[in-house]
PyMOL Python script that loads the backbone (N, CA, C, O; Angstrom):
from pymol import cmd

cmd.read_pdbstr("""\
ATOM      1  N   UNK A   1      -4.870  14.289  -7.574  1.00  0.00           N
ATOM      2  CA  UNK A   1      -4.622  13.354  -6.491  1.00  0.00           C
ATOM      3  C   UNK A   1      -3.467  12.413  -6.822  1.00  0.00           C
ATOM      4  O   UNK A   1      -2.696  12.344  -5.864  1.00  0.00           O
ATOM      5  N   UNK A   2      -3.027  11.534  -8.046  1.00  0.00           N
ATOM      6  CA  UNK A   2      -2.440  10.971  -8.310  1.00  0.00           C
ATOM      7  C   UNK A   2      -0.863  11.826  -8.436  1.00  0.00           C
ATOM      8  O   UNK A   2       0.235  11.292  -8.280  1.00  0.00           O
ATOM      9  N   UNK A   3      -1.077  13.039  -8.707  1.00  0.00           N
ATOM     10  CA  UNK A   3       0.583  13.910  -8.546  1.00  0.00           C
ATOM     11  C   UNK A   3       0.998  13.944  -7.155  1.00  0.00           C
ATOM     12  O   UNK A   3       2.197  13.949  -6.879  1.00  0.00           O
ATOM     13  N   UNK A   4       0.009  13.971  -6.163  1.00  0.00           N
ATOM     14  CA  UNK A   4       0.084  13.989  -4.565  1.00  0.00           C
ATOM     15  C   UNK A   4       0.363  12.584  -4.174  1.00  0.00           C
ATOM     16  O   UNK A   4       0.410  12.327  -2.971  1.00  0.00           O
ATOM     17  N   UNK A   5       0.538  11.718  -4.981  1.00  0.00           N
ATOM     18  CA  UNK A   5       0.385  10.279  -4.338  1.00  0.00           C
ATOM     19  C   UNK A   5       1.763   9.624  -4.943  1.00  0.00           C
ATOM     20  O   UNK A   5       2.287   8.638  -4.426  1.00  0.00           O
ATOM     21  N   UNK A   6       2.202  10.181  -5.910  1.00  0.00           N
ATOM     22  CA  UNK A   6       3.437  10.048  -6.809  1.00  0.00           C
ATOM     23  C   UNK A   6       4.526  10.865  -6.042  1.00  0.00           C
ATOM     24  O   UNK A   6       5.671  10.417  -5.986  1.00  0.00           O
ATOM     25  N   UNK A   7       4.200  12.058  -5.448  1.00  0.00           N
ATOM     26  CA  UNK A   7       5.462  12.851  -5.262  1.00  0.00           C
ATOM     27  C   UNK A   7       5.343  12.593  -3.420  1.00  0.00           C
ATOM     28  O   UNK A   7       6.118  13.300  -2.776  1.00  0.00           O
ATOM     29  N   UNK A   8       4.486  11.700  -2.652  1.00  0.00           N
ATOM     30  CA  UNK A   8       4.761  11.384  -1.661  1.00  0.00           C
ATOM     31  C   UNK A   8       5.731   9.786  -1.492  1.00  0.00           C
ATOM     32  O   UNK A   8       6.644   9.539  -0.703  1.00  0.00           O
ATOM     33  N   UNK A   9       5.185   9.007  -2.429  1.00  0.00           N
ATOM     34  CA  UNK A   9       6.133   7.802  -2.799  1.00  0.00           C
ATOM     35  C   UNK A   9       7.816   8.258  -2.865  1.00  0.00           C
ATOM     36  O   UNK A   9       8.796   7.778  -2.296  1.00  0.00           O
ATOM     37  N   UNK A  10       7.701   9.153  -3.616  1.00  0.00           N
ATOM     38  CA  UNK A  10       9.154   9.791  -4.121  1.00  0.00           C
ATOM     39  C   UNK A  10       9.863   9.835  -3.125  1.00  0.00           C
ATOM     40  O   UNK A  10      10.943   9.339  -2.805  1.00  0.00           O
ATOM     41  N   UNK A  11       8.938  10.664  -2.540  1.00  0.00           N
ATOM     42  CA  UNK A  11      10.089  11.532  -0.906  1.00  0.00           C
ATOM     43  C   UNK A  11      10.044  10.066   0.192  1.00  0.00           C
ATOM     44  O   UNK A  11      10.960   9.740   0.947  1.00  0.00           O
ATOM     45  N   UNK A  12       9.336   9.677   0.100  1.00  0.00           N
ATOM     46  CA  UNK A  12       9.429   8.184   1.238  1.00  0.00           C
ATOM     47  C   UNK A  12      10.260   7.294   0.705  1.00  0.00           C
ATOM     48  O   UNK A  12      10.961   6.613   1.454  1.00  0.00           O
ATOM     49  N   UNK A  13      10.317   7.164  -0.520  1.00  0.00           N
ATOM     50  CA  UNK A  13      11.296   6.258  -1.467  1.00  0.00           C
ATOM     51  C   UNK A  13      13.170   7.138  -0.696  1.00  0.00           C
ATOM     52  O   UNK A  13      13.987   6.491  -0.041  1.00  0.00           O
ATOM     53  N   UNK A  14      13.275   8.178  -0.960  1.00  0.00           N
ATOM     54  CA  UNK A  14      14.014   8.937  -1.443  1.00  0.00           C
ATOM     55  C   UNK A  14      14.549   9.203   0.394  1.00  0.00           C
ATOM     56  O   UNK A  14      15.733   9.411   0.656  1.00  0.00           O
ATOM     57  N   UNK A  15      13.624   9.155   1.335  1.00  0.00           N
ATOM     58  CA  UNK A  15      14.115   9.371   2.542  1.00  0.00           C
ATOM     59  C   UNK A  15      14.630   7.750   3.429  1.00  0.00           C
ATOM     60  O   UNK A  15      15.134   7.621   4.544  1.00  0.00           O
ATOM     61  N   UNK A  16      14.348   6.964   2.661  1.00  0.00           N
ATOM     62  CA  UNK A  16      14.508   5.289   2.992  1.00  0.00           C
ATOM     63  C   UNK A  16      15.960   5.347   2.249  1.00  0.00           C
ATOM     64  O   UNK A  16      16.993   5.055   2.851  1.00  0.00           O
ATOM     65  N   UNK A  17      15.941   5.672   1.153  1.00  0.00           N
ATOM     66  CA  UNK A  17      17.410   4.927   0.212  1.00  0.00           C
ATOM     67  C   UNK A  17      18.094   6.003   0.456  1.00  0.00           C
ATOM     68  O   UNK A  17      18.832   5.811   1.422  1.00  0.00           O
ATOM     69  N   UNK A  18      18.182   6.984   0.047  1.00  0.00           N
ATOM     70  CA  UNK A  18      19.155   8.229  -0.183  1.00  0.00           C
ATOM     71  C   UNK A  18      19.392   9.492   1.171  1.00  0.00           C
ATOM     72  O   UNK A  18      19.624  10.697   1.077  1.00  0.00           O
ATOM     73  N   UNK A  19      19.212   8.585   2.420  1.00  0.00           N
ATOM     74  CA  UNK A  19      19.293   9.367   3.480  1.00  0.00           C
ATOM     75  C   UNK A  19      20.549  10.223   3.299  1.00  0.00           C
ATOM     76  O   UNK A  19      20.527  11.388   2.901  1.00  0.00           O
ATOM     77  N   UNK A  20      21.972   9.329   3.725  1.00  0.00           N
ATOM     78  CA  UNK A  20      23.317   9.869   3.435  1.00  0.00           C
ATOM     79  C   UNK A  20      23.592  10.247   1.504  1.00  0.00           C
ATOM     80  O   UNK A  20      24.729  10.501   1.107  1.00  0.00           O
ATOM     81  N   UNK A  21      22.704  10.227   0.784  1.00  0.00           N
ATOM     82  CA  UNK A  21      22.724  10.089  -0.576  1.00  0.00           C
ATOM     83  C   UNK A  21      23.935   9.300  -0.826  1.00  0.00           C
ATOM     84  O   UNK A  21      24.749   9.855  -1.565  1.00  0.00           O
ATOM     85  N   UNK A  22      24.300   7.945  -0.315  1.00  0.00           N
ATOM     86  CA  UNK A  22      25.691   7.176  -0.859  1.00  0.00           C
ATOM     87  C   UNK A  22      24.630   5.675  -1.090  1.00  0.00           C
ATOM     88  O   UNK A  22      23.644   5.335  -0.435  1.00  0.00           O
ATOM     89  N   UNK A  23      25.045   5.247  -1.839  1.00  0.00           N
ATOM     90  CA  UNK A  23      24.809   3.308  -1.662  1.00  0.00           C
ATOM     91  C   UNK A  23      25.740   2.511  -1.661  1.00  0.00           C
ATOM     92  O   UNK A  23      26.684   3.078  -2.211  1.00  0.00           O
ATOM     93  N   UNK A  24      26.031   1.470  -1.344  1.00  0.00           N
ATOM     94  CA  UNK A  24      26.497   0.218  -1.509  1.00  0.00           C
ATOM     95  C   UNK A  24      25.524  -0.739  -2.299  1.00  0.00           C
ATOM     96  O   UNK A  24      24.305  -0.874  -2.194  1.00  0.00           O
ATOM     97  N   UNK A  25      26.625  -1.490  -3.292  1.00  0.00           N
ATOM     98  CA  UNK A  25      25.613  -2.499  -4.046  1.00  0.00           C
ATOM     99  C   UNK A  25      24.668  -2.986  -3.789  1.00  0.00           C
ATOM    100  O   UNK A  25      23.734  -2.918  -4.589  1.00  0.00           O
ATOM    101  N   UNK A  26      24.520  -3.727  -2.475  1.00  0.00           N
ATOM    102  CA  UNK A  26      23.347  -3.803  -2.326  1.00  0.00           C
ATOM    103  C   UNK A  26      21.907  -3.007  -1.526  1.00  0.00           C
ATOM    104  O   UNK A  26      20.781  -3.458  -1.318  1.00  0.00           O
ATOM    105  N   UNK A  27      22.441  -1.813  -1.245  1.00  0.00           N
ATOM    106  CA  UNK A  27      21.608  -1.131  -1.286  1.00  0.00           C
ATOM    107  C   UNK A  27      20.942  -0.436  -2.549  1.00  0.00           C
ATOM    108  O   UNK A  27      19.852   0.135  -2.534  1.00  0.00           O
ATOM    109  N   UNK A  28      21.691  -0.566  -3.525  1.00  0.00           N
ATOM    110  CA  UNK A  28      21.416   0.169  -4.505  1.00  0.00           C
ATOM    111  C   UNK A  28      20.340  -0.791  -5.469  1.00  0.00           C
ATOM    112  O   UNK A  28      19.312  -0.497  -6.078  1.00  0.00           O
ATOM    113  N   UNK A  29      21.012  -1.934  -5.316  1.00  0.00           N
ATOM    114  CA  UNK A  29      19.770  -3.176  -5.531  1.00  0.00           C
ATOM    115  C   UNK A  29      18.538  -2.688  -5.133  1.00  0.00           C
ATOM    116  O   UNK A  29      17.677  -2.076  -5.766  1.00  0.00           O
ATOM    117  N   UNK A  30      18.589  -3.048  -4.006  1.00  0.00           N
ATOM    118  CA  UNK A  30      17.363  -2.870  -2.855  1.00  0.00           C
ATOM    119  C   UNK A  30      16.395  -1.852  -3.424  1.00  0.00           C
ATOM    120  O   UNK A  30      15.205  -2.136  -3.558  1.00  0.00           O
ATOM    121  N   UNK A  31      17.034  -0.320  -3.860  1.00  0.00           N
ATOM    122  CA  UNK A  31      16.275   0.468  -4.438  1.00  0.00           C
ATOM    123  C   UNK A  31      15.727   0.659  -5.500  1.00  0.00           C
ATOM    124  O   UNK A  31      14.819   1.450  -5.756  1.00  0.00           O
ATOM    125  N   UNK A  32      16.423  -0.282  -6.369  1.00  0.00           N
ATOM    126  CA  UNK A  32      16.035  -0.362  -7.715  1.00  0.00           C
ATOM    127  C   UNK A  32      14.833  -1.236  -7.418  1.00  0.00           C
ATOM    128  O   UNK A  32      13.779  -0.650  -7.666  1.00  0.00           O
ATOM    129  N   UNK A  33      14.709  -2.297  -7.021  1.00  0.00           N
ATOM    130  CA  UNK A  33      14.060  -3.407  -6.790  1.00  0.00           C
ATOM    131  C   UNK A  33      12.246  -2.519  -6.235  1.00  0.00           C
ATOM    132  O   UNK A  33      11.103  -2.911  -6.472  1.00  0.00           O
ATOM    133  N   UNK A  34      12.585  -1.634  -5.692  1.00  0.00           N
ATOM    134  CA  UNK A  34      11.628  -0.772  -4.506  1.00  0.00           C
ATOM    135  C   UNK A  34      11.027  -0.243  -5.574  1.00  0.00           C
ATOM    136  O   UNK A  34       9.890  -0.538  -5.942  1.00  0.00           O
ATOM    137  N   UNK A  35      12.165   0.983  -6.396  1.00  0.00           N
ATOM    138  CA  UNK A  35      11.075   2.019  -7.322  1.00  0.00           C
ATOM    139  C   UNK A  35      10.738   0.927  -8.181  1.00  0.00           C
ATOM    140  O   UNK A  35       9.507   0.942  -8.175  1.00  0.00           O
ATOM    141  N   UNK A  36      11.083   0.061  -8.859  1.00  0.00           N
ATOM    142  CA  UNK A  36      10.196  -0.987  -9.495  1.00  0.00           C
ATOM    143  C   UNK A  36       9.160  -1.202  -9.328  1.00  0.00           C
ATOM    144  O   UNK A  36       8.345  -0.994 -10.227  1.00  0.00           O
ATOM    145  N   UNK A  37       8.700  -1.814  -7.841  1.00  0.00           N
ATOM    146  CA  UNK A  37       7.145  -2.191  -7.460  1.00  0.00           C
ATOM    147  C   UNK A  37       6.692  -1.107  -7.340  1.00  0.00           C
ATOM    148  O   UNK A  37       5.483  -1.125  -7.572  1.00  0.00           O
ATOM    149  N   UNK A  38       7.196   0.197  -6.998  1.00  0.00           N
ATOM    150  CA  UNK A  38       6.476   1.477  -6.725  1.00  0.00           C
ATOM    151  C   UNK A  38       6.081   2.194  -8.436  1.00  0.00           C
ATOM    152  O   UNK A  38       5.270   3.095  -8.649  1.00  0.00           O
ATOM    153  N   UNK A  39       6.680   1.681  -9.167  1.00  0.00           N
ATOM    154  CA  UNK A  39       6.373   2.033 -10.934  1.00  0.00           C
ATOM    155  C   UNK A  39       5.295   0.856 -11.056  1.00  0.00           C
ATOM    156  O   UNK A  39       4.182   1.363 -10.918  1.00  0.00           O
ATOM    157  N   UNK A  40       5.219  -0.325 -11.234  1.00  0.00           N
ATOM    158  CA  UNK A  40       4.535  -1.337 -11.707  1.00  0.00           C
ATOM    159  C   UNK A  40       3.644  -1.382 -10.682  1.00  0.00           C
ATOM    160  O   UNK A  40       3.013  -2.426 -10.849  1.00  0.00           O
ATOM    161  N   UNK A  41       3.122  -0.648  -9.414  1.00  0.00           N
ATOM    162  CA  UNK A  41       1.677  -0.660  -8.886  1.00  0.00           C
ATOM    163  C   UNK A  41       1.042   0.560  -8.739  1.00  0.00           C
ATOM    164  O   UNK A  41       0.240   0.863  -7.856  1.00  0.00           O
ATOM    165  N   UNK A  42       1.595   1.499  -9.995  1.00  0.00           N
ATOM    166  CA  UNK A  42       1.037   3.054  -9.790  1.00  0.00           C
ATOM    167  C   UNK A  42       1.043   3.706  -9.187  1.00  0.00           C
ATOM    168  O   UNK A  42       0.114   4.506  -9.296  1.00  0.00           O
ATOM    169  N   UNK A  43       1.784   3.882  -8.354  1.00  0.00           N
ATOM    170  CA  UNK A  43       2.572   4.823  -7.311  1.00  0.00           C
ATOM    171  C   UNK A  43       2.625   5.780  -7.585  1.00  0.00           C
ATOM    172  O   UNK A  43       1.941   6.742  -7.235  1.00  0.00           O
ATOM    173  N   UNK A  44       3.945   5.656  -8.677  1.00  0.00           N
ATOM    174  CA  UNK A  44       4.647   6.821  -9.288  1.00  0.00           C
ATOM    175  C   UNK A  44       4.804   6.418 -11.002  1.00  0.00           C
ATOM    176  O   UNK A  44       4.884   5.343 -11.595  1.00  0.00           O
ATOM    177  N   UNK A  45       4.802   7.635 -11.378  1.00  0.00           N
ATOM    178  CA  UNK A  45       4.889   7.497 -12.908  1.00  0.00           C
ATOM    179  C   UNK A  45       6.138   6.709 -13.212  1.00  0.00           C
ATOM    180  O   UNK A  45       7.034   6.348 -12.449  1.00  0.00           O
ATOM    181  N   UNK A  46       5.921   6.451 -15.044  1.00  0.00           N
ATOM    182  CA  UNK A  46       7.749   6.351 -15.450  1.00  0.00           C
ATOM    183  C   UNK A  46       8.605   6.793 -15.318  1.00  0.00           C
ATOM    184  O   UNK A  46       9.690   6.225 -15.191  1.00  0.00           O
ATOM    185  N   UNK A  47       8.319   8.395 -15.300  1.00  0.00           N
ATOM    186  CA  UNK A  47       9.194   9.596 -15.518  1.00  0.00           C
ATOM    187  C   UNK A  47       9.606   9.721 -14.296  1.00  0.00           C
ATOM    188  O   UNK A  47      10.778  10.085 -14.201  1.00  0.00           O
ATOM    189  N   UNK A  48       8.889   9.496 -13.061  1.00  0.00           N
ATOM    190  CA  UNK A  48       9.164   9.356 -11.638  1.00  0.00           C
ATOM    191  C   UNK A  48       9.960   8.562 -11.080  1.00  0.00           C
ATOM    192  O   UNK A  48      10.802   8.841 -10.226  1.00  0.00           O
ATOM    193  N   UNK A  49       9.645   7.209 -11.695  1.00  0.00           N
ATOM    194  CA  UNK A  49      10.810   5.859 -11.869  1.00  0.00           C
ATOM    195  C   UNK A  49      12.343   6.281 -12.473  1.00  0.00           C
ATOM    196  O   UNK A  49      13.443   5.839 -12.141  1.00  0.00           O
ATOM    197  N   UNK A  50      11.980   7.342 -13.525  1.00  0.00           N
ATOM    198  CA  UNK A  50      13.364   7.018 -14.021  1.00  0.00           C
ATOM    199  C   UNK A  50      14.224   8.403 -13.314  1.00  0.00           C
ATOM    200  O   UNK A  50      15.447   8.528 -13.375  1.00  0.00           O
ATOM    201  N   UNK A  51      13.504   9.154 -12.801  1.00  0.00           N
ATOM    202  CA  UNK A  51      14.488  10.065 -11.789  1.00  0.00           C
ATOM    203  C   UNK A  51      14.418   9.512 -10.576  1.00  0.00           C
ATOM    204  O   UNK A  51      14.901  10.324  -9.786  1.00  0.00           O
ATOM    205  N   UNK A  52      13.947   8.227  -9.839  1.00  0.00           N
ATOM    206  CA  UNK A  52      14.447   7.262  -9.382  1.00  0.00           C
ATOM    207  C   UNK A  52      15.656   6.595  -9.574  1.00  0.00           C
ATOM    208  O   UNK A  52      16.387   6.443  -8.596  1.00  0.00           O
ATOM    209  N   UNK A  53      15.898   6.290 -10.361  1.00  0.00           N
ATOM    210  CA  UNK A  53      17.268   5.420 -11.135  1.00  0.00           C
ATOM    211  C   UNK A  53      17.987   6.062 -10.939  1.00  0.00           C
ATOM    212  O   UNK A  53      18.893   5.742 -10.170  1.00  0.00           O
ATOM    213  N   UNK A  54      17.941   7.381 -11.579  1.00  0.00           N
ATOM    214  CA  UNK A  54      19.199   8.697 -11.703  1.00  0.00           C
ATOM    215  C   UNK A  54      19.446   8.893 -10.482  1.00  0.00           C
ATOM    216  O   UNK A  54      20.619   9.187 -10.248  1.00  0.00           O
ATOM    217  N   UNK A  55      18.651   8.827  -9.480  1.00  0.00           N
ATOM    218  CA  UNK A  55      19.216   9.456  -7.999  1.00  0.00           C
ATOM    219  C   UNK A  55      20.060   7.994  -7.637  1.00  0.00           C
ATOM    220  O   UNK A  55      21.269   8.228  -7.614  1.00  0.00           O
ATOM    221  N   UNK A  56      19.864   7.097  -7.457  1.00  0.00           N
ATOM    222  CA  UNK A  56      20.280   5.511  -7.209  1.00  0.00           C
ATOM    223  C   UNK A  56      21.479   5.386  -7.530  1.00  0.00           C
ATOM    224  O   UNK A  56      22.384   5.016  -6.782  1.00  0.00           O
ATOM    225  N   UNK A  57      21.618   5.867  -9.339  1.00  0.00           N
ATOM    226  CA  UNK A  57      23.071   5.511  -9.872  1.00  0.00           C
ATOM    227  C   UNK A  57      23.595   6.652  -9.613  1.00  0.00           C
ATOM    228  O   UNK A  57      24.742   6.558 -10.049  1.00  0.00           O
ATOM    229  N   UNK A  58      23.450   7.740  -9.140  1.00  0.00           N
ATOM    230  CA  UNK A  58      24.469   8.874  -8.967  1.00  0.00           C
ATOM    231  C   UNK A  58      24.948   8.580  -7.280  1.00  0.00           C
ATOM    232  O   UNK A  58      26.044   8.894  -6.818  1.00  0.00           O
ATOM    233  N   UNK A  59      23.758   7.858  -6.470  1.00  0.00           N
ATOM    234  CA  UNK A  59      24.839   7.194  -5.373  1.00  0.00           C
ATOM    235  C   UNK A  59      25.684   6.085  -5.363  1.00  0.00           C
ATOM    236  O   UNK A  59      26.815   5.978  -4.887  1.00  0.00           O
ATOM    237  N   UNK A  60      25.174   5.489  -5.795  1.00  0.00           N
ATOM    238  CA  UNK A  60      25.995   4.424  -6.160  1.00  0.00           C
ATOM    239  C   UNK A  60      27.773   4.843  -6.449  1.00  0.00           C
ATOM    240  O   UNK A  60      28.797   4.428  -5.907  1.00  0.00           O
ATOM    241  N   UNK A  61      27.494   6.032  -7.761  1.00  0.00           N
ATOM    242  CA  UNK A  61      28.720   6.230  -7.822  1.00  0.00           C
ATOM    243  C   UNK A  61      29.493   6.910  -7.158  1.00  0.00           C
ATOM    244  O   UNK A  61      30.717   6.794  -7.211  1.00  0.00           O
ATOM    245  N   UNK A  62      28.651   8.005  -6.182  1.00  0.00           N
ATOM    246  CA  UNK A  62      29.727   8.445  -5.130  1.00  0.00           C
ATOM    247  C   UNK A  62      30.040   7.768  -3.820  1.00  0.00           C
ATOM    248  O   UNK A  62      30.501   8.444  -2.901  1.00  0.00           O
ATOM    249  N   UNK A  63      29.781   6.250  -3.648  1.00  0.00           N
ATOM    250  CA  UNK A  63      30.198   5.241  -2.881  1.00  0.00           C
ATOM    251  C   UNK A  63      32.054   4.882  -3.262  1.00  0.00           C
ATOM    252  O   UNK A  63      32.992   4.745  -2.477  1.00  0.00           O
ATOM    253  N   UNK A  64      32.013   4.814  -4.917  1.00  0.00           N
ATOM    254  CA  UNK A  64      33.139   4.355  -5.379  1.00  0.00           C
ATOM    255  C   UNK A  64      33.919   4.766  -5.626  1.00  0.00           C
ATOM    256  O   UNK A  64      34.864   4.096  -6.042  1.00  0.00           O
TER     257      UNK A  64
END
""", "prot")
cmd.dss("prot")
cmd.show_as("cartoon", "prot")
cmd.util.cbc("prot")
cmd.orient("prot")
């Protein structure tokens, strides 16, 4: 249940921030800020968090 509850966060995380997969700074904030509370209230794992990040900073950089 908890892999079903982690990999639905993901895709709702992931369909909110990374629609066009680009960010602007402060969107990219915004998302960091998001998978944060979604890591620190058991959402989603670490490992889930941190391919969070990776998707975030790889838009980020194709903004720039």
């Amino acid at each position: 249940m908890e892999c079903k509850k982690g990999a639905a966060a993901v895709l709702q995380w992931r369909s909110r921030y990374l629609t066009d997969d680009l960010l602007d700074e402060a969107a990219y904030d915004q998302a960091l800020r998001s998978a944060e509370a979604l890591e620190q209230s058991g959402s989603i794992s670490a490992s889930e968090w941190i391919e969070l990040v990776k998707l975030a900073n790889a838009a980020l950089l194709r903004v720039r």
